[in-house]
C-alpha positions as CSV (number, residue, x, y, z in Angstrom):
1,X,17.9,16.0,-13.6
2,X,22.0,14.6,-13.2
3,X,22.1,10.7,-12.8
4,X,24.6,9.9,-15.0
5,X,24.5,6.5,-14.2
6,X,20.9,5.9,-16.0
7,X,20.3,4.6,-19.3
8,X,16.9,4.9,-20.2
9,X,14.8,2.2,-21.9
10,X,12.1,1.7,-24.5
11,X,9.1,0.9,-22.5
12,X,10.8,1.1,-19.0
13,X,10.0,3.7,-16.3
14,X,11.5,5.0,-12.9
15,X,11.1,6.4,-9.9
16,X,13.5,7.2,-6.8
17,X,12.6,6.0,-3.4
18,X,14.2,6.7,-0.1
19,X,12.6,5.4,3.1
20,X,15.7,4.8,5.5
21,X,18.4,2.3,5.3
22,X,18.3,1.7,1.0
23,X,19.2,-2.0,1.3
24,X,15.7,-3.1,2.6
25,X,14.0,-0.8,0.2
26,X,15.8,-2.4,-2.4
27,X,15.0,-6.3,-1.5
28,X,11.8,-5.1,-1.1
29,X,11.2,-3.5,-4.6
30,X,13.1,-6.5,-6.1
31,X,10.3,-9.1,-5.1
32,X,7.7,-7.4,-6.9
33,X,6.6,-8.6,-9.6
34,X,7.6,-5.7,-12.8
35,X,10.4,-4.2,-11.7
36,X,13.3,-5.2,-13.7
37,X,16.2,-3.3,-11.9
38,X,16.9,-1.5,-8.9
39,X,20.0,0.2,-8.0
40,X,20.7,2.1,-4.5
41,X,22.9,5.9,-4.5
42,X,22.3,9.1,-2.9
43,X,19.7,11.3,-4.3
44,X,19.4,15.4,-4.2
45,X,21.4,16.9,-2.1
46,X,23.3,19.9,-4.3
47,X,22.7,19.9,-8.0
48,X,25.6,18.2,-9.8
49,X,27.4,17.7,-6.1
50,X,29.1,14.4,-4.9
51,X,29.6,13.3,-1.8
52,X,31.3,10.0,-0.3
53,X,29.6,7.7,1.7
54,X,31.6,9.2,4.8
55,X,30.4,12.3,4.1
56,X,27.1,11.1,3.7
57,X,26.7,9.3,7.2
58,X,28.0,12.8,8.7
59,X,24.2,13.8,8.3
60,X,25.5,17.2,6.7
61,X,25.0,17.0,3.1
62,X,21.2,16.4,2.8
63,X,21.7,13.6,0.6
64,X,19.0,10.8,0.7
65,X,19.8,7.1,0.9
66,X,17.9,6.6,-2.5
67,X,16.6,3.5,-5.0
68,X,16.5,3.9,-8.1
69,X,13.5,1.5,-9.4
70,X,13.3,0.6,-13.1
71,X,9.7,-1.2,-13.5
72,X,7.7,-2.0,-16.5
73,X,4.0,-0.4,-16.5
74,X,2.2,-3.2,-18.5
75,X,3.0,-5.2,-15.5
76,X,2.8,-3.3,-12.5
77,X,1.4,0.2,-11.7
78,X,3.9,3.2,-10.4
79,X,0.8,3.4,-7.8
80,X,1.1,-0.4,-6.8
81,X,4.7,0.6,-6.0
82,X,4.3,3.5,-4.3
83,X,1.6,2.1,-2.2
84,X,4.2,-1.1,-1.0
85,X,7.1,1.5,-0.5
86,X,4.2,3.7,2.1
87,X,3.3,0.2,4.1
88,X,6.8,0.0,5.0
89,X,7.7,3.6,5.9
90,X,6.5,5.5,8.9
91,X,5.7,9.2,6.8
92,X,5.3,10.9,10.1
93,X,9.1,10.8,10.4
94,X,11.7,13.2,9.9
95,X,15.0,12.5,9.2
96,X,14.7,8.7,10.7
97,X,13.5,5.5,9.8
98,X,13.6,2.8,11.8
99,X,16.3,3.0,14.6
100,X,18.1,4.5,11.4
101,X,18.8,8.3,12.9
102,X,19.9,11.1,10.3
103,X,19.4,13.4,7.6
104,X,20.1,10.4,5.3
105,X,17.2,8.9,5.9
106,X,15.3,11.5,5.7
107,X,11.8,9.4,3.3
108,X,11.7,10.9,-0.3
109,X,9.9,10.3,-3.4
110,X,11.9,11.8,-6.6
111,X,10.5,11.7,-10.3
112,X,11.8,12.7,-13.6
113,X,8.8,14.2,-15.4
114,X,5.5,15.9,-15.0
115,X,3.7,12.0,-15.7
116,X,4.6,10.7,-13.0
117,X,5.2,13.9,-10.7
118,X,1.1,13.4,-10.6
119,X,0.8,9.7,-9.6
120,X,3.3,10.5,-6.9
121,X,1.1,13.3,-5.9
122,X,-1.8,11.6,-6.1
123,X,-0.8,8.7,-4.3
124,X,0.6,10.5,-1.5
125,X,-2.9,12.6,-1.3
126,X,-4.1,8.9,-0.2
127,X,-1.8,8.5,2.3
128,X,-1.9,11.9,3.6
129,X,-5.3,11.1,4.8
130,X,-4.2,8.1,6.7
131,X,-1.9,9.8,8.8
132,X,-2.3,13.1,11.3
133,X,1.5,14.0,10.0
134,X,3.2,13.6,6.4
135,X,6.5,14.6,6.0
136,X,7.8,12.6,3.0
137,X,9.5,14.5,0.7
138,X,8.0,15.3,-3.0
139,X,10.3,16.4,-5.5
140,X,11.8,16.3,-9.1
141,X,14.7,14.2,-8.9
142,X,17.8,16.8,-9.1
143,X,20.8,14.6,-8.7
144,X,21.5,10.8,-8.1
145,X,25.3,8.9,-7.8
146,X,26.5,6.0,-6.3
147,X,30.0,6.6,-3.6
148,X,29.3,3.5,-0.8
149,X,30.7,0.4,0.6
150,X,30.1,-2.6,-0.6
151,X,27.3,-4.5,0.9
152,X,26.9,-6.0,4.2
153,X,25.4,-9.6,3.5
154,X,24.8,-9.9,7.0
155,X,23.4,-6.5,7.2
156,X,20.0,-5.1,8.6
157,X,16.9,-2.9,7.6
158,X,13.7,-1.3,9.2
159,X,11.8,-3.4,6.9
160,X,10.2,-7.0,8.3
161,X,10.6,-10.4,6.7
162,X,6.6,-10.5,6.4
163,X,6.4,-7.0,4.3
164,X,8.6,-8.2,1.7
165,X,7.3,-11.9,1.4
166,X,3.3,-10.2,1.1
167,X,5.1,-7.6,-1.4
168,X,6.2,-10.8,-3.8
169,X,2.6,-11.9,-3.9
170,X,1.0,-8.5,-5.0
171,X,-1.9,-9.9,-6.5
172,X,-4.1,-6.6,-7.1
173,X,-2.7,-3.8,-9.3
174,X,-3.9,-0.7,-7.2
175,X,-3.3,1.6,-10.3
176,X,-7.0,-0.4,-11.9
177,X,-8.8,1.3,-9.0
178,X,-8.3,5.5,-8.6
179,X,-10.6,7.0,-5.9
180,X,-12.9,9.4,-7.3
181,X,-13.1,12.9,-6.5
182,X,-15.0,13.6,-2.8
183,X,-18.1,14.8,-5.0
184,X,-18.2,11.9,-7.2
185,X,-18.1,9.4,-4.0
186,X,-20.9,11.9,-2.1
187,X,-22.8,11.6,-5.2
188,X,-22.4,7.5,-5.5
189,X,-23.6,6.6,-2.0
190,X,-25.8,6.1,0.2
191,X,-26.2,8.3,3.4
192,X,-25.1,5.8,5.5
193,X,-22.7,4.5,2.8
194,X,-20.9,7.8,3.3
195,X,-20.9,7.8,7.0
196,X,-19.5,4.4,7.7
197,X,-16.4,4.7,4.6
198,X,-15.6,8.0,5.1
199,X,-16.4,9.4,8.6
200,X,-16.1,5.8,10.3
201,X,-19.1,5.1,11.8
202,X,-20.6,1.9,12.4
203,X,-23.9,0.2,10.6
204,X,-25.9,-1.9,12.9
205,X,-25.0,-5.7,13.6
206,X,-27.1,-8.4,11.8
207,X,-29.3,-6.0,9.9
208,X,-26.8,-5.7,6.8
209,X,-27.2,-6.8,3.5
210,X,-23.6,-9.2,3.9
211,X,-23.7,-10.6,7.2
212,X,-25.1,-14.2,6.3
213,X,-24.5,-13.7,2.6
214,X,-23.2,-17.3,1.4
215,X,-23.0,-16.9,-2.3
216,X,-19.8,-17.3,-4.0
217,X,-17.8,-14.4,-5.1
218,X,-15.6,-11.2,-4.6
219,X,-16.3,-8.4,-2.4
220,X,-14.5,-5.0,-3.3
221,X,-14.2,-1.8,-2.2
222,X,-17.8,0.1,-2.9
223,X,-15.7,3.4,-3.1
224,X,-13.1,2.5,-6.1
225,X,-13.9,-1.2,-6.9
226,X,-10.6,-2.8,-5.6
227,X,-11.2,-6.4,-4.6
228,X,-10.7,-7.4,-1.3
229,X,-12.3,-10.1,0.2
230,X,-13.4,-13.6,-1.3
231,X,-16.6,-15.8,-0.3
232,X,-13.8,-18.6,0.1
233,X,-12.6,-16.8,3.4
234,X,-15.8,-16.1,4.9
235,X,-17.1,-17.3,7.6
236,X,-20.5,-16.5,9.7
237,X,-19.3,-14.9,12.8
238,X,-21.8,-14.4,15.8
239,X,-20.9,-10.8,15.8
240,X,-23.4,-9.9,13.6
241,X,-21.2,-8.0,10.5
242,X,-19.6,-10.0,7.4
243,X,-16.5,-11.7,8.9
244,X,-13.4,-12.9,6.9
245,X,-10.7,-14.8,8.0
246,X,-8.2,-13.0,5.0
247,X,-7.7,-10.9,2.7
248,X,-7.9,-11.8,-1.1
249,X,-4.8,-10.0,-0.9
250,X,-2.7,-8.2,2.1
251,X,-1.0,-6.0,0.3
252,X,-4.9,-4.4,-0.4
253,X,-5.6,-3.9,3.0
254,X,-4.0,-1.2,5.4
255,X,-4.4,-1.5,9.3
256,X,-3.9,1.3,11.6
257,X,-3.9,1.3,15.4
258,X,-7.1,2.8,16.4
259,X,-7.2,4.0,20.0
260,X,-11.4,5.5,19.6
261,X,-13.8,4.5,22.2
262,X,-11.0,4.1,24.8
263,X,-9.2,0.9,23.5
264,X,-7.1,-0.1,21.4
265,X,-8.2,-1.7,18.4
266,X,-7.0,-2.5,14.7
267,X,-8.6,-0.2,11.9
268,X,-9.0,-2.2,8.4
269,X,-8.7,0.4,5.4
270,X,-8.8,-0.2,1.4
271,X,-5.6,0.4,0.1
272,X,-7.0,2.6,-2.8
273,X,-9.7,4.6,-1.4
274,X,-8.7,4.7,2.2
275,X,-12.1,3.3,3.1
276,X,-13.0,2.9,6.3
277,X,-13.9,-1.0,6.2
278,X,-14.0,-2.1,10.0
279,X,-11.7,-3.8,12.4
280,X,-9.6,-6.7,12.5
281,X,-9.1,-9.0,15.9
282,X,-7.1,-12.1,16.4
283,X,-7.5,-15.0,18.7
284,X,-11.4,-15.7,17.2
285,X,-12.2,-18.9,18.1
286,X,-14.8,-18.8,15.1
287,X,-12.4,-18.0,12.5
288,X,-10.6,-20.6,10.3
289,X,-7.4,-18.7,11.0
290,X,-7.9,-17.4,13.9
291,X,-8.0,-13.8,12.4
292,X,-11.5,-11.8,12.3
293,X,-11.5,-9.4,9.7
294,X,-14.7,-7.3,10.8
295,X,-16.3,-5.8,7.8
296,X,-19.5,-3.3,7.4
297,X,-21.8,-4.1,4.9
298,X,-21.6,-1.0,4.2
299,X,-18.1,-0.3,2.8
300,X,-18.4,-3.5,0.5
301,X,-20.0,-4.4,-2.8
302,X,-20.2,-8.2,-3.7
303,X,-19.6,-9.3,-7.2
304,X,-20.6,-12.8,-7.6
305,X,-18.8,-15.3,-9.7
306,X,-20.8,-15.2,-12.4
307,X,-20.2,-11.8,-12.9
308,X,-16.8,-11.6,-12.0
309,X,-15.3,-12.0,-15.8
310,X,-17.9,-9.5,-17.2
311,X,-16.9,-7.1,-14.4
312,X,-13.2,-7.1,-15.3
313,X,-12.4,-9.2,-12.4
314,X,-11.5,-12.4,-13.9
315,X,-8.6,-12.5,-13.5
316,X,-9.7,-13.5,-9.3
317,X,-11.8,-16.1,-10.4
318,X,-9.7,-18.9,-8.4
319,X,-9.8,-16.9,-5.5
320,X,-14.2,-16.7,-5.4
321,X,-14.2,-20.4,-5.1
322,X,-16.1,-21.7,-2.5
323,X,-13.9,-24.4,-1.0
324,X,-16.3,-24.6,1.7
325,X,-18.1,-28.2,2.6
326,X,-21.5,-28.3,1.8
């Protein structure tokens, strides 16, 4: 590994990202909370090669416009990170991001040793299944230098305002909540458990265990246990399945167009386990925001408040409380 410009330290790790244009994946790593340092270069390319930034832009070099994220584990996860760098890429991409066009910005993730060579791995195995086409780059980081100009401040990036302000509240450490191995989750659920998380299907309207549940509490992911939703956003919708009008967290949810029974809708997924959760509409005149998140029963576990300390999730108390008039 050749980055000559990294000094590594006590209780500090790193990992290279490159998802087009570097400058918004930088201000987007910088907001989250636990990472103490970023610094943009080119990665890979030739071993122990350097090339300008004109020779860079030529497209010709298969350097990677590259960030070089310092982050402290006790705070946040290498998987929390990984998972805010995939909401922000498109992985089906190749050699473009954005309207950024060129080997350049060719997506890549680049580690330094076999640790975290496997939460890359792992992570992407998630994301893999979102998507019909994946062609992110995996690889040991092989060399890493900085040639540019200096930053435009009036510069632009593929990444929205909105992704970076959700990234800064990252509430929910995804690295707490792994998704089990396909015969551990066929071995935790239910038949139709199983059918609605992980082949998609639908449980019946009103006859669900959640629908006009009113107790106060957390509902997570029945698949890996990540939180999700709180009784303080839910709402009894006349659609007949357990309606929310947020997220305890977006950065915990992932939506996907969804273009089944010949229209357009918005797929809900756990970050985590990629579990199928529902569908999410706006303009509902019943919701408090205005946004529907349509839930099965059937993807969800509630953990009421009582139980929320004892069941590691106190640290969400605030957000089970029921600010609801009674």
């Amino acid at each position: 590994m050749i980055d000559k410009t990294y000094e590594r330290k006590e209780g500090i790790e790193v990992i290279y990202l490159a998802g087009g244009c570097f400058w918004g994946v930088e201000r987007l790593m910088q907001v989250i909370n636990g990472v103490v340092k970023t610094t943009t270069g080119y990665a890979n390319g030739k071993e122990g090669a350097i090339a300008t930034y004109q020779e860079v832009c030529s497209g010709k070099t298969d350097f990677r416009e590259t960030v070089r994220v310092e982050y402290d584990p006790k705070i946040v996860s290498l998987e929390t990170l990984l998972f805010a760098f995939f909401k922000v890429i498109d992985p089906t991409l190749i050699n473009r991001q954005g309207h950024d066009v060129g080997t350049q910005y060719q997506s890549g993730i680049y580690f330094i040793d076999d640790k975290t060579k496997e939460t890359v791995e792992y992570v992407a195995s998630i994301e893999k299944l979102r998507s019909k086409k994946f062609y992110v780059e995996i690889k040991e980081l092989v060399n890493f230098h900085q040639d540019y100009l200096i930053k435009n401040p009036n510069g632009y990036c593929h990444i929205n305002l909105k992704e970076i302000q959700e990234a800064a509240q990252i509430k929910i450490d995804a690295g707490k909540y792994p998704r089990p191995d396909e015969s551990v989750i066929k071995q935790r659920l239910t038949v139709e458990q199983y059918q609605v998380t992980q082949e998609k299907k639908t449980e019946a309207p009103f006859f669900n265990p959640y629908h006009a549940l009113d107790d106060q509490g957390i509902y997570v992911d029945i698949v890996t246990g990540e939180p999700l939703f709180s009784s303080s956003d839910k709402y009894i919708s006349s659609c007949g399945w357990p309606s929310f009008a947020k997220g305890i967290d977006p950065n915990a949810i992932v939506e996907r167009d969804d273009r089944s029974l010949f229209a357009k809708r918005t797929e809900v997924l756990s970050r985590s386990g990629n579990t199928h959760l529902g569908h999410v509409f706006e303009n509902d005149p019943e919701s408090p925001s205005g946004i529907r998140y349509c839930i099965n029963s059937a993807s969800l576990q509630f953990i009421p408040k009582e139980e929320m300390a004892e069941k590691g999730y106190g640290y969400l108390l605030d957000q089970s409380v029921d600010n609801k008039e009674e």
